[in-house]
LUMDOSE-228469 format. One line per field, with one value per residue (C-alpha): residue number from 1; x, y, z. Coordinates in steps of 0.02 Angstrom, whole numbers, plus 32768, in hexadecimal, padded with zeros to 4 digits. Example, Ala and Ser with C-alpha at 12.3 -4.5 7.8 and 13.67 -1.06 7.14 Angstrom:
num <- [1, 2] $
X <- [8267, 82AC] $
Y <- [7F1F, 7FCB] $
Z <- [8186, 8165] $
// end
This chain:
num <- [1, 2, 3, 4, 5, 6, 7, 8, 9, 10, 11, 12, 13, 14, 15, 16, 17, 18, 19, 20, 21, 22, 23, 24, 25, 26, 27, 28, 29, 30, 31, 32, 33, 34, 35, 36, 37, 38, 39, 40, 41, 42, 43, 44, 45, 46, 47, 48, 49, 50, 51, 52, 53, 54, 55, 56, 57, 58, 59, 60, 61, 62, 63, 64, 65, 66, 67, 68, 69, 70, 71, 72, 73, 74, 75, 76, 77, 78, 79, 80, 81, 82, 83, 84, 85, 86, 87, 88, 89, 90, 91, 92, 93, 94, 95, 96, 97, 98, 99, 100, 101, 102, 103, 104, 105, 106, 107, 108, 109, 110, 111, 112, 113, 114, 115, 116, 117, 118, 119, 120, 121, 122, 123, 124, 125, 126, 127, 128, 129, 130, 131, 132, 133, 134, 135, 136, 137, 138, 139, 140, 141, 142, 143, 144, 145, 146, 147, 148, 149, 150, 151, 152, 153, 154, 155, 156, 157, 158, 159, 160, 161, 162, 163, 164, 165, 166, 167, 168, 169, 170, 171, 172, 173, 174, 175, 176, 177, 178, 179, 180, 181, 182, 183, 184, 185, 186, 187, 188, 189, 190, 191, 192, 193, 194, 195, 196, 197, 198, 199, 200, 201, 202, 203, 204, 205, 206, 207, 208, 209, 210, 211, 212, 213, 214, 215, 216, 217, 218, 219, 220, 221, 222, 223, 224, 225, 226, 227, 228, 229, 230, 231, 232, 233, 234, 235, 236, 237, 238, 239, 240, 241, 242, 243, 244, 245, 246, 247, 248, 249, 250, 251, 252, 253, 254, 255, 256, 257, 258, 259, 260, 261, 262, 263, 264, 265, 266, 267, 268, 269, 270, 271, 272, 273, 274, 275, 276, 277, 278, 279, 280, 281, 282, 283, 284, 285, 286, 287, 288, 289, 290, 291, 292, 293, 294, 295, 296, 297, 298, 299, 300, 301, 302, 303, 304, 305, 306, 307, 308, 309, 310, 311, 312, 313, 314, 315, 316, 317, 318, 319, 320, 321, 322, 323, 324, 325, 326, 327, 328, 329, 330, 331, 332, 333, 334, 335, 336] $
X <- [F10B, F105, F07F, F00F, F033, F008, EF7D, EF39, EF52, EEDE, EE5C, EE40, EE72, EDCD, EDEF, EEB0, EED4, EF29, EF02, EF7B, EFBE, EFEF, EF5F, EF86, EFB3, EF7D, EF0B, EEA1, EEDB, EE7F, EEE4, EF23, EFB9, F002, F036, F0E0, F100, F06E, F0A0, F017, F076, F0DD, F0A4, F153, F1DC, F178, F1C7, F18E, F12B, F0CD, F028, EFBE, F00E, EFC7, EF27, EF1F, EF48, EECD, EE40, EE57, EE7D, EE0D, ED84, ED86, ED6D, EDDC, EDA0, EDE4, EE95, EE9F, EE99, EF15, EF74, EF74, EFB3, F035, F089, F0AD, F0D7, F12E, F189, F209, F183, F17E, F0CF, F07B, F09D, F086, EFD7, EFA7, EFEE, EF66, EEDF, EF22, EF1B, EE66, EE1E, EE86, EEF5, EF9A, F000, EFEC, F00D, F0A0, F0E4, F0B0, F0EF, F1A6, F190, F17F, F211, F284, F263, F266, F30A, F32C, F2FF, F377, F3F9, F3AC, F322, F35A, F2D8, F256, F2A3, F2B3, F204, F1B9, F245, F1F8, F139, F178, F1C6, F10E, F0BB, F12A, F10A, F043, F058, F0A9, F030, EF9A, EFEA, F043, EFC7, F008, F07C, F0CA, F0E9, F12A, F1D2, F1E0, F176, F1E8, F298, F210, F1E9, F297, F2B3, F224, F25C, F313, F2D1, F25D, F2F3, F367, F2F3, F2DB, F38B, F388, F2D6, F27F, F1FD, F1D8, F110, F11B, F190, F117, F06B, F0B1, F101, F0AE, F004, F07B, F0A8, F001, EFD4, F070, F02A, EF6E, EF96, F033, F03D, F0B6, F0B2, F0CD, F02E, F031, F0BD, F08B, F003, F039, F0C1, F04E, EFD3, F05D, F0CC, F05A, F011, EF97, EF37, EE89, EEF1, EF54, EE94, EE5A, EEE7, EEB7, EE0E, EE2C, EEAA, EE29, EDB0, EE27, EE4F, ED90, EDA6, ED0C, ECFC, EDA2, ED84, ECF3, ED5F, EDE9, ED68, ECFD, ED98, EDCE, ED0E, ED32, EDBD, EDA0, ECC4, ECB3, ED12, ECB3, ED1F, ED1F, EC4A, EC72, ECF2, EC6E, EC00, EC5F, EC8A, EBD2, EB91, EC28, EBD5, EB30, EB64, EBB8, EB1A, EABC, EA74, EA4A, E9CC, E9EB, EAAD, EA98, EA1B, EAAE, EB21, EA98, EAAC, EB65, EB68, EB05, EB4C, EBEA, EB7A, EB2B, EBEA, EBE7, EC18, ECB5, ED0E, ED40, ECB7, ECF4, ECF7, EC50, EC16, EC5A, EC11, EB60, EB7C, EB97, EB1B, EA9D, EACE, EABA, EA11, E9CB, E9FF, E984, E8E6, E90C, E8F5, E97B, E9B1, EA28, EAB9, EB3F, EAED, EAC8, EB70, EBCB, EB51, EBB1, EC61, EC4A, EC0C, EC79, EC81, ED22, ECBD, EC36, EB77, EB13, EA8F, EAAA, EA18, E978, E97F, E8F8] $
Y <- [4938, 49F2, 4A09, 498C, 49D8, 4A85, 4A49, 49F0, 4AAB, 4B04, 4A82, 4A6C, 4B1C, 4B31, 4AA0, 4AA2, 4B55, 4AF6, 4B13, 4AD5, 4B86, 4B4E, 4B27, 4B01, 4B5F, 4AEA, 4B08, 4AD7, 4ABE, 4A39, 4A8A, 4B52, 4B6F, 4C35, 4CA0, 4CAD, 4C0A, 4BE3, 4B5E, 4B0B, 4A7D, 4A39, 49EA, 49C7, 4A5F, 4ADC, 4B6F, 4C14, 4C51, 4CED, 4D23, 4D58, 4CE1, 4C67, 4CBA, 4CB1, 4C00, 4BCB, 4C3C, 4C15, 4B3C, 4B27, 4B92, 4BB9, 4C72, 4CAF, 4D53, 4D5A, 4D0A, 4DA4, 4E18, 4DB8, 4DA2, 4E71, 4E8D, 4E0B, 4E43, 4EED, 4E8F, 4DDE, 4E13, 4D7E, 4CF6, 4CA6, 4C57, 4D02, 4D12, 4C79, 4C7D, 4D34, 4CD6, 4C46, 4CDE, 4D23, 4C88, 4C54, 4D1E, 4CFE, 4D9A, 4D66, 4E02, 4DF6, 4D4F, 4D61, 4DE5, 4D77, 4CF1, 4D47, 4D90, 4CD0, 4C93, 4D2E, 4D39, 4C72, 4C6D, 4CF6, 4C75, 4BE9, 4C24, 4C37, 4B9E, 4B2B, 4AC3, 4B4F, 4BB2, 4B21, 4AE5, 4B9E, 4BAD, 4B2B, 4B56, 4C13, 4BB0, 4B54, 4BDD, 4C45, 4BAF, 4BB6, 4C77, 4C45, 4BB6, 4C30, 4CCA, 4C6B, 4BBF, 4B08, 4B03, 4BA0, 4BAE, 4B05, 4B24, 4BBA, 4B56, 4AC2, 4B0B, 4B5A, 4AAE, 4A71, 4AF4, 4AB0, 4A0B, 4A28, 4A96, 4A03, 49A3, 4A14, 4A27, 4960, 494D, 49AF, 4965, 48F1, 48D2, 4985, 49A8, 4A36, 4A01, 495F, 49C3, 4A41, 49BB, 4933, 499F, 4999, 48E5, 48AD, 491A, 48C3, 4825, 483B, 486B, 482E, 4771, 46F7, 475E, 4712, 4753, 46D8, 470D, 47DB, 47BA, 4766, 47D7, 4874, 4825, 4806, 48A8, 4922, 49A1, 49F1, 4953, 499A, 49D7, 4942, 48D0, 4968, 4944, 4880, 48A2, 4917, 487B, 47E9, 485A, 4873, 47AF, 478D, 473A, 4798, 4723, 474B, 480B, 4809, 47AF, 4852, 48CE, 4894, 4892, 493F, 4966, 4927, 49A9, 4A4C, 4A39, 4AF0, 4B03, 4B1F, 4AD2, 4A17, 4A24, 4A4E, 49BD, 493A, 497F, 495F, 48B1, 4881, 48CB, 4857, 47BE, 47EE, 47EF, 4743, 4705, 472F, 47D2, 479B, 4829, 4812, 482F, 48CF, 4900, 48DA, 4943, 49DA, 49E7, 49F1, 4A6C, 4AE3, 4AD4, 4B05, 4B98, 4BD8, 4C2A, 4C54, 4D22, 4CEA, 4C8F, 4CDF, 4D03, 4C96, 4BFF, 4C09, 4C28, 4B77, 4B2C, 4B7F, 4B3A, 4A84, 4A88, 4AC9, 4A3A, 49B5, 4A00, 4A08, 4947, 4924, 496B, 4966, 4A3A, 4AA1, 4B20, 4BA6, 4B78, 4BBC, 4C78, 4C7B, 4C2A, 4CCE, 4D4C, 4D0D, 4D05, 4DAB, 4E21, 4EAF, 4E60, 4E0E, 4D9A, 4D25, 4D62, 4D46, 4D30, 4CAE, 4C93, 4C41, 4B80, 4B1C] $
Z <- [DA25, DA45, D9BF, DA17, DAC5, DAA3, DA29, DAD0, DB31, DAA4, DAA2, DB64, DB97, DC07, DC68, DC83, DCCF, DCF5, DD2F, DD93, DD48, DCA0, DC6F, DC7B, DCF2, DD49, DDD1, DED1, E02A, E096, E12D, E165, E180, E1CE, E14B, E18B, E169, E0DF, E059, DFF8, DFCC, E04F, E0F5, E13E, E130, E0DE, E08B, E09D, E036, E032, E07B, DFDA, DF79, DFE1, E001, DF39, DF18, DFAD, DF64, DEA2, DEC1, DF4C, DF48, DE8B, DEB2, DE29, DE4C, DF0D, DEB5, DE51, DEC4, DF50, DEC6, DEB1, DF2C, DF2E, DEA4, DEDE, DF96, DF73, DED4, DEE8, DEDB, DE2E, DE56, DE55, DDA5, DD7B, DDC1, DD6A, DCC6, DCCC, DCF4, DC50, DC03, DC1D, DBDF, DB48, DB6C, DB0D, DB1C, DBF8, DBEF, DB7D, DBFF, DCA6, DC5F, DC2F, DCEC, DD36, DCDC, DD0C, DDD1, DDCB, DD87, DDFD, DE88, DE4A, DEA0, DF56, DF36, DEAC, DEAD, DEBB, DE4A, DDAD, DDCF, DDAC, DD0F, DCC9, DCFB, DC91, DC0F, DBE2, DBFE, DB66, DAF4, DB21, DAF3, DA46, DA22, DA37, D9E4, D95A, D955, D961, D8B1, D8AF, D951, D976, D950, D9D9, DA5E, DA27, DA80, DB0A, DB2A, DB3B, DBC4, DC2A, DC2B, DC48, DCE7, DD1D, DD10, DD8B, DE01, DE0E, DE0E, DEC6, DEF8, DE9C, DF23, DF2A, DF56, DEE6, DE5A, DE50, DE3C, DDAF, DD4D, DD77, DD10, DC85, DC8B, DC96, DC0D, DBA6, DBD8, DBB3, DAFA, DABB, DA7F, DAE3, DB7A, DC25, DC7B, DD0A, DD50, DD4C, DD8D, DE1A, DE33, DE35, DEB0, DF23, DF26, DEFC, DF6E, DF7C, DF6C, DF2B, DE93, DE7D, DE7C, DDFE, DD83, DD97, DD83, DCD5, DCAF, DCC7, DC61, DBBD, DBE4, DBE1, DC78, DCD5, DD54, DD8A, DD60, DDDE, DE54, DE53, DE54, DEE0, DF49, DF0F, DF49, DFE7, E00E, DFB3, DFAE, DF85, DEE8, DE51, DDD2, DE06, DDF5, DD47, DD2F, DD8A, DD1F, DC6F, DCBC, DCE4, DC35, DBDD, DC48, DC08, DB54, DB76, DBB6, DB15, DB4E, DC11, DC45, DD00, DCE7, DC8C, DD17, DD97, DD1E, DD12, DDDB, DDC6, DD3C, DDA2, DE59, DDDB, DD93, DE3C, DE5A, DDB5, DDD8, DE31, DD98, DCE6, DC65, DBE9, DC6C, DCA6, DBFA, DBC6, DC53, DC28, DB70, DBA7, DC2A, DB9A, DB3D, DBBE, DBDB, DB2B, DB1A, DBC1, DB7D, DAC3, DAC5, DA3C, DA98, DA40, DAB8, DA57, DA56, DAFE, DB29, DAA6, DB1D, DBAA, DB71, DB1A, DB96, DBDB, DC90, DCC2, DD30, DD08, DD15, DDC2, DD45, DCBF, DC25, DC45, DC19, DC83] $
// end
């Protein structure tokens, strides 16, 4: 199981920062709240949660500006030193540039101030455990790769879910606790045989929050499931409430180039997906290098299949992802 988990991580590392912050990390408010009492995940008795933290999550999950996270989340960690999500966030920043030793030490740094929190916030506090936990195996995986690290990630993993599990124990309908696990159930369920995936899914629709991230994870889910009917379905409605954010562009876009290939090659599909790729790639100098430069590369790909032109998308994608910037290029390479 663990070898086909963090074999999963590797492969779709791009798309999962997971995002929701695993990936997996892991991951984008359709309302504002007052920093006082800003929590990005619960409507009804929201904990308090601080200012740049939230000013982070807001600006890397709904606007995609990975750029603005970074620095919020600067100053957060010198500011809000007790909240486990600020590390947890710099980890999956660490993550996607392919930095192992930061992400080895953010990720040490989530697990120690969550555990930290169990005391005062048990739920809080086991729900970032286990988001530290995951993000130590994803260090070991990369460092050590999927066989010889397995056995380390292995008693990682353990941790995680025996974390999961206290915090359900307390709260099972927990907005929070829902969206962070609920990525890794649906993961679980979307590549592991016998798997109930009816019942995470409907699950994570109902008790996740924020929404737009709970219809992204559907959407990524329908789209390993080859369901792209339903995978349009999710990310249309995650559309609907976060329009400005880069990333879900880029996940229509893989959708509608999947449907094209389905429909032997449909030409007016992979125009559809061209638009997406580059309202994705028009913000490209607010997301990581190696993001936009994987974006370029399928976008190049989509377009060489619409008027039957080689272009040399894997050198221009490797002048991209190697340049010294931190950030994506304003200027991408020429392709039409």
């Amino acid at each position: 199981m663990l070898k086909k988990i963090f074999s999963w991580c590797k492969k779709n590392r791009v798309l999962k920062q997971i995002s929701v912050f695993y990936s997996a990390t892991l991951v984008s408010l359709n309302f504002w709240i007052e920093p006082a009492i800003g929590d990005p995940f619960r409507q009804i008795n929201p904990i308090e949660i601080g200012e740049k933290t939230v000013a982070a999550f807001q600006a890397m999950f709904e606007k995609g500006n990975y750029k603005k996270a970074r620095d919020y989340l600067k100053i957060a960690e010198s500011e809000e030193i007790d909240e486990p999500l600020v590390y947890a966030m710099i980890s999956s920043l660490h993550y996607l540039d392919e930095n192992w030793e930061s992400l080895k030490l953010y990720a040490q740094k989530t697990t120690e101030v969550a555990e930290n929190l169990i005391a005062i916030d048990p739920v809080r506090g086991n729900i970032y455990a286990a988001t530290g936990y995951f993000l130590e195996g994803a260090y070991i995986i990369s460092i050590e790769g999927t066989l010889k690290g397995a056995p380390k990630a292995l008693e990682k993993l353990r941790k995680v879910f025996s974390h999961f599990e206290a915090a359900e124990r307390i709260s099972s309908s927990d907005p929070e606790l829902n969206l962070l696990k609920g990525y890794m159930d649906l993961m679980l369920a979307v590549n592991l045989p016998f798997s109930d995936i009816t019942k995470v899914i409907e699950t994570f629709e109902d008790k996740a929050y924020p929404h737009h991230l709970a219809y992204r994870g559907l959407a990524v889910a329908y789209r390993d499931l080859d369901d792209l009917k339903k995978a349009l379905k999710y990310v249309d409605k995650a559309l609907l409430e976060v329009p400005e954010n880069p990333e879900l562009y880029y996940l229509k876009a893989q959708i509608l180039v999947a449907k094209a290939k389905d429909k032997n090659n449909d030409l007016s599909i992979r125009k559809k997906a061209e638009k997406n790729f580059n309202k994705a790639l028009a913000k490209s100098d607010q997301m990581p290098r190696r993001l936009v430069a994987q974006i370029f590369f399928e976008q190049c790909k989509n377009i060489n299949n619409i008027d039957d032109i080689k272009r040399p998308c894997d050198r221009m994608r490797d002048r991209i992802r190697d340049g010294s910037n931190t950030w994506g290029p304003q200027e991408l390479p020429y392709l039409r």
